[in-house]
C-alpha positions in Angstrom: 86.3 -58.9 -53.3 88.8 -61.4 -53.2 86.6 -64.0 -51.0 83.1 -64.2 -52.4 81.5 -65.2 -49.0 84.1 -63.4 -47.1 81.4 -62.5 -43.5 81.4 -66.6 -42.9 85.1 -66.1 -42.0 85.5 -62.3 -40.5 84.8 -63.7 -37.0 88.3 -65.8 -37.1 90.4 -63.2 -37.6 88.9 -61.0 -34.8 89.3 -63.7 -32.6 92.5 -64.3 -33.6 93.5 -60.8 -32.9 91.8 -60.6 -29.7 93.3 -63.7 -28.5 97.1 -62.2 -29.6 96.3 -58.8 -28.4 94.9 -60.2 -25.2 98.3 -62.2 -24.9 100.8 -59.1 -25.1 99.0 -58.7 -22.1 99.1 -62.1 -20.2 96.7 -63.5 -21.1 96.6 -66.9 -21.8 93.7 -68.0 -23.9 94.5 -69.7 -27.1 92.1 -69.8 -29.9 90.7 -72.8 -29.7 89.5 -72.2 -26.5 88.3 -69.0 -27.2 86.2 -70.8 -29.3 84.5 -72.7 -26.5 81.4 -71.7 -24.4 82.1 -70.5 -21.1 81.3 -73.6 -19.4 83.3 -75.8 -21.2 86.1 -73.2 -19.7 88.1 -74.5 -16.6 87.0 -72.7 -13.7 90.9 -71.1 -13.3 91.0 -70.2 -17.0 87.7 -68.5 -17.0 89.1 -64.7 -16.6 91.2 -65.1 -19.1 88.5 -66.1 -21.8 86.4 -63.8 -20.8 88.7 -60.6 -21.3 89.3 -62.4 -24.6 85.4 -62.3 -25.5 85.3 -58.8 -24.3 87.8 -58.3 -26.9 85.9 -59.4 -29.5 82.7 -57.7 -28.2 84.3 -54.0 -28.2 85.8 -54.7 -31.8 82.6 -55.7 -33.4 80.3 -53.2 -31.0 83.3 -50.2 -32.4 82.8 -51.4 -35.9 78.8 -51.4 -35.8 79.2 -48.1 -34.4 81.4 -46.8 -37.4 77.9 -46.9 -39.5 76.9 -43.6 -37.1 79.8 -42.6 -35.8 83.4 -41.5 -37.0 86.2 -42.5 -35.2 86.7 -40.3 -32.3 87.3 -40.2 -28.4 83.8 -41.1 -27.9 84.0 -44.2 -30.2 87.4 -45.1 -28.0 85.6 -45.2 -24.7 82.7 -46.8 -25.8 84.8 -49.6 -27.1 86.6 -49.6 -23.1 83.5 -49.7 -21.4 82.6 -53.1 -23.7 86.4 -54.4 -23.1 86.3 -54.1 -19.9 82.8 -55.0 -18.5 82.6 -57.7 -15.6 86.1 -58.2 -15.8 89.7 -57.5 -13.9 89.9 -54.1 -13.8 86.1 -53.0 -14.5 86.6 -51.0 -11.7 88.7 -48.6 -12.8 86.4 -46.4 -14.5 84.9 -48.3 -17.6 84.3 -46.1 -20.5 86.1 -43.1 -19.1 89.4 -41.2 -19.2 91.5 -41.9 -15.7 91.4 -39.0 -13.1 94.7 -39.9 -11.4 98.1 -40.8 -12.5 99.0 -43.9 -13.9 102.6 -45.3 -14.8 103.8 -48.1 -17.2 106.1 -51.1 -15.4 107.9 -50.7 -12.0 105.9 -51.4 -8.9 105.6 -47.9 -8.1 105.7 -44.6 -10.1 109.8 -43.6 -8.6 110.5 -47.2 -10.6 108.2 -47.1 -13.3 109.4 -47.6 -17.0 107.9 -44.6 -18.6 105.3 -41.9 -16.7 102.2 -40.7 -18.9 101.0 -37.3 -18.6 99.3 -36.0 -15.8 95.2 -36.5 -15.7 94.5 -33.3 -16.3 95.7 -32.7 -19.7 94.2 -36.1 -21.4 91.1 -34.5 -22.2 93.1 -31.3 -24.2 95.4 -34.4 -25.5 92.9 -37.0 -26.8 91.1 -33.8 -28.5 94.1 -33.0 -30.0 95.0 -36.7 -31.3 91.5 -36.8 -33.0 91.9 -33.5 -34.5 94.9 -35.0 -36.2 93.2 -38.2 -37.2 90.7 -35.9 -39.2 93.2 -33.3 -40.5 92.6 -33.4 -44.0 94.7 -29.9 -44.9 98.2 -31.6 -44.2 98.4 -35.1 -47.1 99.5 -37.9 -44.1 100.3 -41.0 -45.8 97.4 -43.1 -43.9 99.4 -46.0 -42.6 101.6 -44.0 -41.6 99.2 -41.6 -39.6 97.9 -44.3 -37.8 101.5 -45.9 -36.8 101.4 -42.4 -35.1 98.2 -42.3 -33.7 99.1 -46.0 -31.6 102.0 -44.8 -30.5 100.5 -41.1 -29.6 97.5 -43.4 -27.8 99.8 -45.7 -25.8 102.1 -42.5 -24.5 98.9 -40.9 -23.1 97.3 -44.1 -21.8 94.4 -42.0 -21.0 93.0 -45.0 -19.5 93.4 -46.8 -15.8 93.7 -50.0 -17.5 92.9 -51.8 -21.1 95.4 -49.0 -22.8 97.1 -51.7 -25.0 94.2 -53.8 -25.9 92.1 -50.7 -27.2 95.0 -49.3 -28.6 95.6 -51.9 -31.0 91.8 -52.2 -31.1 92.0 -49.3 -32.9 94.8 -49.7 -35.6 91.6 -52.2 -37.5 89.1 -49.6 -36.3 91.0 -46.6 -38.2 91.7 -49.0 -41.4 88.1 -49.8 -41.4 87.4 -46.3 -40.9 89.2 -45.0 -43.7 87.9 -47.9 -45.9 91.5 -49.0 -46.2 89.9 -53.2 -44.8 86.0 -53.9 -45.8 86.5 -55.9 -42.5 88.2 -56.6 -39.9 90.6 -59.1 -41.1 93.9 -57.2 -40.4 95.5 -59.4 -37.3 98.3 -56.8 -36.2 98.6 -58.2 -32.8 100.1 -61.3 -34.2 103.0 -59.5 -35.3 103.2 -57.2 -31.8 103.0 -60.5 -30.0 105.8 -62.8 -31.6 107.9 -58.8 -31.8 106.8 -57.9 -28.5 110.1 -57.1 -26.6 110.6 -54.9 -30.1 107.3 -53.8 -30.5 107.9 -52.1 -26.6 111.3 -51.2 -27.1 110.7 -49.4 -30.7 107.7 -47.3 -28.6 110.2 -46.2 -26.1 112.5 -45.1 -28.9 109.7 -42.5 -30.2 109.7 -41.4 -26.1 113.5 -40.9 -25.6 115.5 -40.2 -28.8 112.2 -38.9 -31.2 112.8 -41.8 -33.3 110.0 -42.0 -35.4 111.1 -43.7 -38.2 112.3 -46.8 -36.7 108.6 -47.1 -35.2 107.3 -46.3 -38.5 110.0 -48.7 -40.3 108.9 -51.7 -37.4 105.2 -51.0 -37.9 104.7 -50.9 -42.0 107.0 -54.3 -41.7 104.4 -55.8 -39.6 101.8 -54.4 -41.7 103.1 -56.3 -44.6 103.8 -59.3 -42.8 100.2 -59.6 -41.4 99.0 -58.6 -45.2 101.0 -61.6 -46.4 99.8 -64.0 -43.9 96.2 -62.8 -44.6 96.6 -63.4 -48.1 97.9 -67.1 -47.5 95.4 -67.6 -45.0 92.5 -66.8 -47.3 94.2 -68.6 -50.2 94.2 -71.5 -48.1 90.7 -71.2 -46.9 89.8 -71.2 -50.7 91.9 -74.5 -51.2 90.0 -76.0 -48.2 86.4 -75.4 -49.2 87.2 -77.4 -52.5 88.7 -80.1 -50.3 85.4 -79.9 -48.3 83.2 -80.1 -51.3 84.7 -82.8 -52.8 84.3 -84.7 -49.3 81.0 -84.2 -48.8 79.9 -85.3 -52.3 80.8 -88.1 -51.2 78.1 -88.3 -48.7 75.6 -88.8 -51.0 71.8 -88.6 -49.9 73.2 -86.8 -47.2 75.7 -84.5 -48.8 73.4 -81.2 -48.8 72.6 -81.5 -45.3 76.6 -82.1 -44.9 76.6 -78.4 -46.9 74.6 -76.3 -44.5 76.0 -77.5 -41.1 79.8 -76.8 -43.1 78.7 -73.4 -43.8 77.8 -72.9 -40.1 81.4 -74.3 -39.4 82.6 -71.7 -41.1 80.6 -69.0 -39.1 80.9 -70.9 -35.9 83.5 -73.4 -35.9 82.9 -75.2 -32.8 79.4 -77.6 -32.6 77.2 -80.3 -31.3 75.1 -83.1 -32.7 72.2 -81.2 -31.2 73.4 -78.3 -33.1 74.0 -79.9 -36.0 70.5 -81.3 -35.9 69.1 -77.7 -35.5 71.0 -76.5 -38.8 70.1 -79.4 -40.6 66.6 -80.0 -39.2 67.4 -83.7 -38.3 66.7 -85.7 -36.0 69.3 -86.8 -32.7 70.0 -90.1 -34.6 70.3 -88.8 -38.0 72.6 -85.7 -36.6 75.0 -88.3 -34.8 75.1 -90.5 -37.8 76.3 -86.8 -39.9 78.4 -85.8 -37.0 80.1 -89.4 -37.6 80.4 -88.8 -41.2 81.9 -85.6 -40.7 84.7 -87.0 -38.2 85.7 -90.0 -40.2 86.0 -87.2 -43.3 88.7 -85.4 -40.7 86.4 -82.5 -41.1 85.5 -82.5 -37.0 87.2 -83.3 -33.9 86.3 -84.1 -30.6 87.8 -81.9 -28.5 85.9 -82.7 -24.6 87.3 -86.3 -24.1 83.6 -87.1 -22.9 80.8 -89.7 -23.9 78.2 -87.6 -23.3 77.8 -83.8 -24.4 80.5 -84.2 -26.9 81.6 -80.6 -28.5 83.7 -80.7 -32.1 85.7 -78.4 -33.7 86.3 -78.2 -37.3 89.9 -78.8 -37.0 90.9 -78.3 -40.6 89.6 -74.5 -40.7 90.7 -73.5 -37.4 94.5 -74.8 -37.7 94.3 -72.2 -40.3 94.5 -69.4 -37.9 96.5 -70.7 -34.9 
């Protein structure tokens, strides 16, 4: 409601949280290059970007599946089996809860940082955390239900691997759920990931000393934060499309092709000229000669270094969300 045409920009802020959530984990991909096809990908980064686009896959594929499903343990693994397909750790039973014990830091389980429970219980446990997700008898304040469901979801880590990343997965998935978001456009991981040493330590709190309302206090703080931020970022996006406008009137006779390869910017914000002649319908000359006009507006910037198969990004929009 508050952005007209608010589907052209959902996709940044998924990838934006998958690219954050990703990095609480290690990994290193940055927006930008998430933004980039696979082949434009260094061959030693490649791993990285593609857990990143798995990320973005299981969000979107958990979503879809929100229109036939509710959110439930079979919603959860369906989203792991997505996240972690053809990547590190796809062996480790994709789409299903672990059948052997796991542990969280140390190099072995007599060092390990905290111990989840045993396999055999995280089918009772899991049923039991959805049964509270739909317990409508007892009034839960709903952020504050889901707060407890992450943390609940992280001490069971019913998973071999991908526990974090689904877990925070799901915090947009519940909100979405509950109709709280229209979209996904709630980037909590950002938060997580510049509170990270907090974000674990406040977990561990709820572990050792029962102290729920610190985790509760930590995560309604990042809630807000990330509400702020989404605000200012959509406020800015508004302020941009006037800018753009303006700029492309100048184009003249070639403003309202200018218009439609924009709007794909905004879907897509990474092109070609042989893109750009496909969403404009022009020719190879006549889409260089737009890609040009586009660059000298600042609108696009060439981001491979090379004279031939040139990619551009639509710097403006994306520095938005970085």
């Amino acid at each position: 409601e508050y952005i007209p045409d608010i589907d052209l920009f959902v996709r940044m802020h998924v990838l934006k949280e998958a690219t954050q959530s990703s990095r609480i984990e290690g990994t290193q991909t940055n927006i930008d290059e998430a933004l980039l096809r696979r082949a434009d990908i260094a061959t030693e980064k490649r791993d990285d970007w593609e857990e990143v686009q798995n990320y973005v896959a299981a969000m979107n594929k958990a979503i879809d599946r929100l229109k036939t499903l509710p959110f439930s343990s079979r919603l959860i693994r369906e989203a792991h089996g997505v996240l972690m397909h053809g990547v590190r750790g796809q062996h480790k039973m994709l789409g299903e809860f672990r059948r052997s014990q796991n542990w969280i830091g140390g190099a072995t389980i007599n060092d390990a940082v905290f111990v989840p429970p045993v396999h055999t219980l995280i089918d009772d446990l899991m049923s039991d955390l959805e049964a509270f997700v739909h317990d409508e008898k007892h009034y839960f304040p709903e952020l504050l239900k889901i707060a407890l469901v992450h943390y609940q979801f992280e001490t069971i880590h019913p998973f071999l691997d991908g526990n974090g990343r689904i877990g925070r997965l799901m915090i947009s998935l519940y909100l979405v759920s509950k109709r709280i978001l229209k979209r996904p456009v709630l980037y909590l991981s950002d938060f997580f990931e510049r509170n990270r040493t907090l974000y674990y330590d406040n977990l561990m709190r709820v572990r050792e000393k029962n102290d729920l309302h610190q985790w509760f206090k930590f995560f309604l703080v990042g809630l807000i934060e990330t509400a702020r931020s989404g605000i200012t970022t959509f406020d800015n996006i508004l302020k941009l499309e006037k800018k753009v406008e303006a700029q492309i009137q100048t184009l003249g006779s070639r403003a309202a092709n200018a218009y439609k390869v924009v709007e794909a910017l905004y879907r897509a914000p990474v092109i070609d000229a042989a893109r750009v002649g496909k969403v404009a319908k022009l020719s190879p000359a006549s889409a260089y000669k737009l890609v040009a006009d586009l660059e000298r507006l600042g609108m696009l910037k060439e981001i491979t270094g090379g004279k031939r198969g040139r990619t551009y990004i639509f710097e403006p929009y994306v520095k938005l969300f970085r």
